[in-house]
N, C-alpha and C positions, 0 to 999 in steps of 0.2 A: 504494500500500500504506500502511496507517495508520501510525505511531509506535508502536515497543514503547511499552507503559504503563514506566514505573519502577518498579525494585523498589519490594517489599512491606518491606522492611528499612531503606530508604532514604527513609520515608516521614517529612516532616515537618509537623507541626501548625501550622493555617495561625493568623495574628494573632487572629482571632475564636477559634477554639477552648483557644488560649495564654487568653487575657481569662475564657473561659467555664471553665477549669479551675482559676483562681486564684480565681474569685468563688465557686464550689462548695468550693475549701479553706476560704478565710475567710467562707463562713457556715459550715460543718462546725465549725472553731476557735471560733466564736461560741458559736453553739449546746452545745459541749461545757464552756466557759468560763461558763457561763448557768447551766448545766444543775446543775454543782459546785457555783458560788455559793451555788443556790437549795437543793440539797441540805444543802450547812454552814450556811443558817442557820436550815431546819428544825430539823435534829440539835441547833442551838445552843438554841433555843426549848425543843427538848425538854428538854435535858439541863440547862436553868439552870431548868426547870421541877419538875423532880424532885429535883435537887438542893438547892434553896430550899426543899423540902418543909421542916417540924417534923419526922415521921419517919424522915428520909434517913436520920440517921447511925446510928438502931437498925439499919432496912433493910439498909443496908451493911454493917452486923459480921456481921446472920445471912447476909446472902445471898449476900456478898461479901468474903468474912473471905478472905485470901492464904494464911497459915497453916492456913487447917481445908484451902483447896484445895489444898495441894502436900501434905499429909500423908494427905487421901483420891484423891489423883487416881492410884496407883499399882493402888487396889481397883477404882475404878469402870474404869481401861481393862482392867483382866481381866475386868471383867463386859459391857465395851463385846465382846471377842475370842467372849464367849459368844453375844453377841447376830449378830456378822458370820455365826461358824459355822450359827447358825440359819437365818440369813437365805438363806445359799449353800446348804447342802443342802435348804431348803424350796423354794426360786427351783427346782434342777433339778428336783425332783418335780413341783412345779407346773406349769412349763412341759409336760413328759409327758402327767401327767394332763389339763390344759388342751388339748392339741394333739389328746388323743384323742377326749375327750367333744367337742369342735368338728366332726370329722371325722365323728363317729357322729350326730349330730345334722343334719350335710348330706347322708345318705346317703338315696337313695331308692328307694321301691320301697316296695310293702305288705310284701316278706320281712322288712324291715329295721325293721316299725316298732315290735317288741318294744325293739331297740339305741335308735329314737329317743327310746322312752319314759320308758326308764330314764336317759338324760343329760341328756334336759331334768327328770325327778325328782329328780337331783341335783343340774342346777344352781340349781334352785328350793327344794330343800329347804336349801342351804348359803348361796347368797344371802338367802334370808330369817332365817335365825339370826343373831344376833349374834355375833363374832366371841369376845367377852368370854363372853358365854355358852357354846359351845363349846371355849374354853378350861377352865373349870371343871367343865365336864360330865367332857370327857376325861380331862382333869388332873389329876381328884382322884377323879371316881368310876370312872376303869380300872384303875388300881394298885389302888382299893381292892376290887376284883372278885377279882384275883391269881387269872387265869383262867391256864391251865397252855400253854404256849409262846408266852405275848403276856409283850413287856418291862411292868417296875411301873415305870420311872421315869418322872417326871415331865416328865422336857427331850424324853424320846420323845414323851409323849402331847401334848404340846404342840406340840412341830412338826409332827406328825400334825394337830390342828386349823386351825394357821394355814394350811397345805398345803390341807385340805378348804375350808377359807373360800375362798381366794386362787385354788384352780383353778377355783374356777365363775365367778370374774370373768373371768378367765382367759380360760377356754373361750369367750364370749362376744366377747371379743377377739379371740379367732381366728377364731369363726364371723363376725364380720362381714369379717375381712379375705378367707377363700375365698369368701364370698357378695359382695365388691367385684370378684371378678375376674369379666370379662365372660363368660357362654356359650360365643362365638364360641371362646375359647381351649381349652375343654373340647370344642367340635365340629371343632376343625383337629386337635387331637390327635388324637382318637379316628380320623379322617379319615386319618393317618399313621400306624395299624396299632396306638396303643400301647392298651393296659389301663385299666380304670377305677384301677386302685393304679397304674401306670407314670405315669398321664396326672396323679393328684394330685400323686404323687412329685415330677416333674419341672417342671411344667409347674405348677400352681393352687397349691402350697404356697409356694415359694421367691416368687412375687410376692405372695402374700397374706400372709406374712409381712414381707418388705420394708415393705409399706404401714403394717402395724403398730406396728412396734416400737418411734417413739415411743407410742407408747401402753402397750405391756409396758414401757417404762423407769418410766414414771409410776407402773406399780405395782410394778415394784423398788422406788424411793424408798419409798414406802408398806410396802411390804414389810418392809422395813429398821426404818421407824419402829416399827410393831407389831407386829416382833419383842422389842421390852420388855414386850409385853403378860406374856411367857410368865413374868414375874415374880411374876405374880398367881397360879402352883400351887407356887409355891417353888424356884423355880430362879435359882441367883445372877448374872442378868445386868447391867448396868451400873443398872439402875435401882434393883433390890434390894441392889447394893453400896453405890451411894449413901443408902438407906433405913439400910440398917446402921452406915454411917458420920456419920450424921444421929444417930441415936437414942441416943447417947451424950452428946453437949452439945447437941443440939437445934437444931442450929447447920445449916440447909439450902445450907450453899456446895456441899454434894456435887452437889446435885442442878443446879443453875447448870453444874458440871462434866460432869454427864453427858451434856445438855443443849447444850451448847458441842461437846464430840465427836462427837455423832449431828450435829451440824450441819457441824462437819469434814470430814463424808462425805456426806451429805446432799446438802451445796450442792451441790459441783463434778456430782453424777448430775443433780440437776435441770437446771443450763446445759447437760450436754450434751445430755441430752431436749428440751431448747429449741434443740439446733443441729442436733439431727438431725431436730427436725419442718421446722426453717426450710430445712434441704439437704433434705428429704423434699418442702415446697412449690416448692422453684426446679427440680427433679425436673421433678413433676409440670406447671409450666409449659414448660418445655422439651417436653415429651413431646407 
């Protein structure tokens, strides 16, 4: 009879692997000691490059004055809070709208191609507009309509546009993720009694969404960022606070502030779109 193996808990690393996991830390250590160096004396280039300007110390009163920034930075984060609530109520619409017009556009059948018609004319008519441009369509020329049980405000018609912009990218992202999931998943389903609505439900949404959603983060971020657009029909979000608190000495630290905050928020969504494409790829390897 053989020898039980040794426990699995009991397992020790033999000389060679002890050697080989020391020389993978101290190049790791290298490399990251390298990596810093080379960083700080880019940064340094730069910054003794711009600093040595002639211009610097104008630049730095208007752009970079302390004083204008702690006396504006209390307006521009009220208009930064403008800009989140935009962002969060357009992000659920959109996702809706986008979820639907993807699903009407996979549908087949000659009954259905009235529905496919009209969401691919949407998503083509809204993809092709400019975003800036349907903000001052909406923005300025629907209040000025003051058609009877549509809101005149302006913060309405504008998330209203960025919403119409944002869901046909959208859609588009969703229709490639049910159109990544394979047939076969759609012929076992069906093959197991369920529905063409049971069999998306269950079965084609929840993976075709998974595969996604680094890619809906990427347009959260974006999202976020041109949700200041909506300052362009006159609604006081961080950028138009900034503009206000500008126009007074003329003095642009506001906007450096507003600028710095969108970035506050900004970053940390972008790393995590970059952690969850890279757990999204070790996924997919595994699989």
């Amino acid at each position: 009879m053989a020898p039980a193996s040794p426990p699995v808990d009991g397992w020790v690393p033999s000389t060679l692997q002890r050697e080989r996991d020391a020389f993978r830390a101290k190049a790791t250590r290298r490399a990251v000691i390298t990596a810093g160096l080379a960083s700080l004396a880019v940064f340094a280039v730069i910054a003794l490059a711009v600093t040595s300007s002639p211009g610097w110390p104008a630049f730095r009163e208007t752009f970079f004055n302390w004083d204008k920034a702690l006396s504006s930075f209390p307006a521009v984060l009220r208009g930064l809070w403008m800009n989140i609530r935009v962002m969060l109520v357009s992000a659920v619409c959109i996702a809706i709208i986008g979820l639907t017009l993807a699903v009407l556009r996979t549908l087949r059948g000659a009954v259905f191609f009235p529905l496919r018609a009209l969401a691919t004319a949407y998503v083509d008519l809204f993809r092709g507009l400019p975003l800036l441009l349907l903000l001052l369509v909406l923005g300025l020329g629907m209040p000025a309509l003051r058609l009877s049980g549509l809101p005149t405000s302006a913060l309405f018609w504008g998330g209203v546009a960025i919403t119409l912009s944002y869901s046909a990218y959208v859609a588009e992202v969703f229709r490639a993720g049910i159109e990544s999931v394979h047939p076969s998943q759609w012929a076992a389903a069906r093959s197991l009694g369920l529905t063409y609505r049971q069999t998306l439900r269950r079965v084609v949404l929840p993976q075709a969404i998974r595969s996604v959603v680094p890619a809906l983060m990427n347009d959260v971020v974006s999202l976020h960022k041109d949700s200041g657009l909506v300052s362009m029909v006159g609604v006081t979000d961080a950028i138009l606070a900034a503009q206000i608190e500008t126009s007074s000495d003329y003095n642009f630290t506001p906007y450096v502030v507003a600028g710095v905050l969108f970035l506050i928020l900004t970053i940390p969504m972008a790393r995590f779109t970059d952690w969850l494409a890279r757990r999204q790829g070790q996924r997919g390897v595994l699989l």
